[in-house]
C-alpha positions in Angstrom: -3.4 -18.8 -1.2 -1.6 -19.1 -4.3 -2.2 -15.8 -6.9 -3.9 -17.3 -9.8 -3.7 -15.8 -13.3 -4.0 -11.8 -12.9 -5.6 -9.4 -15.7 -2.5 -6.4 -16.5 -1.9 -3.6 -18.7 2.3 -3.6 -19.6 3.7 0.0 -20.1 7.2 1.3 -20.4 8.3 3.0 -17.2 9.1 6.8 -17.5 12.2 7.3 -15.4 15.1 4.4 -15.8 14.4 1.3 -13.0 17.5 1.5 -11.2 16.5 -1.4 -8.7 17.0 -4.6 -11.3 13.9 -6.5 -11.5 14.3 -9.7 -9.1 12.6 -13.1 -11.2 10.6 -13.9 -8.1 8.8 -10.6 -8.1 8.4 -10.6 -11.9 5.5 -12.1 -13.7 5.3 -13.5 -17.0 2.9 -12.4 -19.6 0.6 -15.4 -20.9 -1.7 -13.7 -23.5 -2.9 -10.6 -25.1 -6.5 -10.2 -23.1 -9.6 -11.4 -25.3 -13.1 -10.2 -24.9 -13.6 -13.4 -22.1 -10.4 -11.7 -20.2 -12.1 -8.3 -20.3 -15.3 -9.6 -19.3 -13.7 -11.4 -16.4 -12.3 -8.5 -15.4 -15.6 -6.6 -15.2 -17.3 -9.4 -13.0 -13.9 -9.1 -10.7 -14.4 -5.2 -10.4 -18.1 -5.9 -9.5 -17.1 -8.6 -7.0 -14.9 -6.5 -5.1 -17.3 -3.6 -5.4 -19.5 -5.5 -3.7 -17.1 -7.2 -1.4 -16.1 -4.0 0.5 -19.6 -2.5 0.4 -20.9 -6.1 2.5 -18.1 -6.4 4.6 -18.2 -2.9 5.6 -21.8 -3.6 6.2 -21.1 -6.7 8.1 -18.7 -5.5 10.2 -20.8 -2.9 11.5 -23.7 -4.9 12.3 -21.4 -7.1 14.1 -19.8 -4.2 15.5 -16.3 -4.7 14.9 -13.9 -1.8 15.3 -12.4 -2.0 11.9 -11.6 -0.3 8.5 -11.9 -2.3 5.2 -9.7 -0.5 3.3 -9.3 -3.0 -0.1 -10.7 -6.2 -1.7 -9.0 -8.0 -4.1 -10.6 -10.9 -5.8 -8.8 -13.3 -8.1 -9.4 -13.2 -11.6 -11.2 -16.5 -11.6 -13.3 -15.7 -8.5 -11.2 -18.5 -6.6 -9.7 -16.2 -3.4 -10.9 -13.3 -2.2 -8.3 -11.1 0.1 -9.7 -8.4 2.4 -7.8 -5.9 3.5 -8.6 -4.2 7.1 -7.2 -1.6 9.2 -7.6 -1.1 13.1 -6.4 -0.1 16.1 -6.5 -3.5 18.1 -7.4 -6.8 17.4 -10.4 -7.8 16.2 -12.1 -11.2 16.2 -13.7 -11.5 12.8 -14.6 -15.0 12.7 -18.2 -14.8 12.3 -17.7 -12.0 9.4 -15.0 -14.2 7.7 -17.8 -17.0 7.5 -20.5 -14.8 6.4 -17.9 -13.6 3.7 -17.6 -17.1 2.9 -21.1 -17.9 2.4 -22.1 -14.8 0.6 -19.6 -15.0 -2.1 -18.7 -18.9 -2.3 -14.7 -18.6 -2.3 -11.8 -18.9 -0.4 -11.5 -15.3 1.8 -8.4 -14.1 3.4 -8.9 -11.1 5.6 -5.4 -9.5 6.0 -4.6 -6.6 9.1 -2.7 -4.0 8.0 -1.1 -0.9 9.4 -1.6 2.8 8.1 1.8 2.3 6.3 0.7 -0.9 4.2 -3.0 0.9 3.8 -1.4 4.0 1.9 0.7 1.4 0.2 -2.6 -0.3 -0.7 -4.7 2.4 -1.9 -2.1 4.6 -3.5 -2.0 8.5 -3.8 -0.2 11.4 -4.4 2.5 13.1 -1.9 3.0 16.3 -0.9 5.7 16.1 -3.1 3.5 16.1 -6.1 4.8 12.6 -7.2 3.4 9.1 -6.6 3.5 7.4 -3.6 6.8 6.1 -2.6 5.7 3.0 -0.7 3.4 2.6 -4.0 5.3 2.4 -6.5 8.9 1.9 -6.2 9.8 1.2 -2.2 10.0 -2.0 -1.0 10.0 -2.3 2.7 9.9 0.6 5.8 12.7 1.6 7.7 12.3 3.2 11.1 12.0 6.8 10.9 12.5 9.3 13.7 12.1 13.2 14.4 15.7 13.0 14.8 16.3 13.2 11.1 13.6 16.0 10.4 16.1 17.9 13.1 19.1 17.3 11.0 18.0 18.0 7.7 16.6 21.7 9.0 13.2 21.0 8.5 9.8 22.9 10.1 9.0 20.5 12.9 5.0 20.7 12.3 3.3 17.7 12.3 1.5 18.3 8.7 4.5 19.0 6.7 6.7 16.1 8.1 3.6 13.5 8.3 2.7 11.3 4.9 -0.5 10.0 4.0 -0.7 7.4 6.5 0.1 10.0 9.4 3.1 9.0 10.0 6.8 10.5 9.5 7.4 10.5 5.9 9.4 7.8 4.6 11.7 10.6 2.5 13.2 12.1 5.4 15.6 8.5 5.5 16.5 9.4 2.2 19.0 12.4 2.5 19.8 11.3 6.4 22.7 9.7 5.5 24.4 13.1 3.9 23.5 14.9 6.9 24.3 12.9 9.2 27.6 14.4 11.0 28.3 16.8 8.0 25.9 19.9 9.5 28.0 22.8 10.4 28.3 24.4 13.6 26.4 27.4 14.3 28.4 30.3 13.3 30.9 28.4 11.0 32.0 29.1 7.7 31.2 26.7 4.8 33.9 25.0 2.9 33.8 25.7 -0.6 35.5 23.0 -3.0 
């Protein structure tokens, strides 16, 4: 489904961008919103409102193991994308049709892992600052236990896990620089 026009508030970024911004990412600006714009914008809010409330319904009458975890509709009601979490697969044909028919639009329904569903829905870190994966990050790399072991860190679960429950994506950050360069135990620093 091809994004259609999206409703978007521009603002100036506090901290420098150091990643350039890449033209196929970028969108354009085609207007100042009017009072049609905002309206729109209302009836999309409502429509996704309602979207997750009667697919969450939906899915539970037809008893499907699953987490809707975001709807997005299109500023022109066109496409609808629904955004789902769970732990196998699931066979949602019957809920993608009553989607259909309940809100007469092209639907998407979209698994996702607990990565992409923090990504998603956004948050704040134990860090205090927004969501990596959120705002700035662009894809995951693997993380392992290996480098909360390098870097000196407590080894409990509920510091070293992000929002999604899994390893936080920070702890690639810093590898690199401590990777090989630890001291032995019982040597001296070097002091330059």
């Amino acid at each position: 489904m091809k994004p259609g026009p999206a409703y978007g508030r521009v603002e100036k970024s506090p901290m420098p961008v150091f990643k350039p911004c890449q033209k196929s990412s970028a969108r354009s600006v085609i207007r100042r919103a009017d009072d049609a714009d905002r309206a729109a914008r209302e009836k999309q809010l409502a429509n996704e409102s309602r979207g997750k409330a009667f697919c969450r319904e939906r899915a539970r009458a037809l008893h499907l193991q699953m987490k809707v975890s975001r709807v997005d509709f299109s500023l022109d009601g066109r496409n609808a994308t629904f955004y789902f979490t769970a732990d196998r697969r699931v066979d949602f044909r019957q809920l993608l049709r009553d989607l259909k028919s309940r809100f007469k639009t092209r639907v998407r329904l979209v698994h996702v892992g607990p990565r992409d569903e923090a990504r998603l829905l956004g948050g704040v870190g134990i860090c205090g600052r927004t969501l990596c994966c959120s705002t700035w990050l662009d894809g995951f790399r693997p993380i392992s236990i290996q480098m909360a072991k390098r870097q000196g860190l407590s080894l409990n679960p509920s510091k070293i896990s992000g929002q999604c429950g899994r390893l936080l994506c920070c702890l690639a950050y810093e590898d690199d620089n401590y990777r090989g360069r630890r001291p032995g135990k019982g040597a001296l620093p070097v002091v330059t």
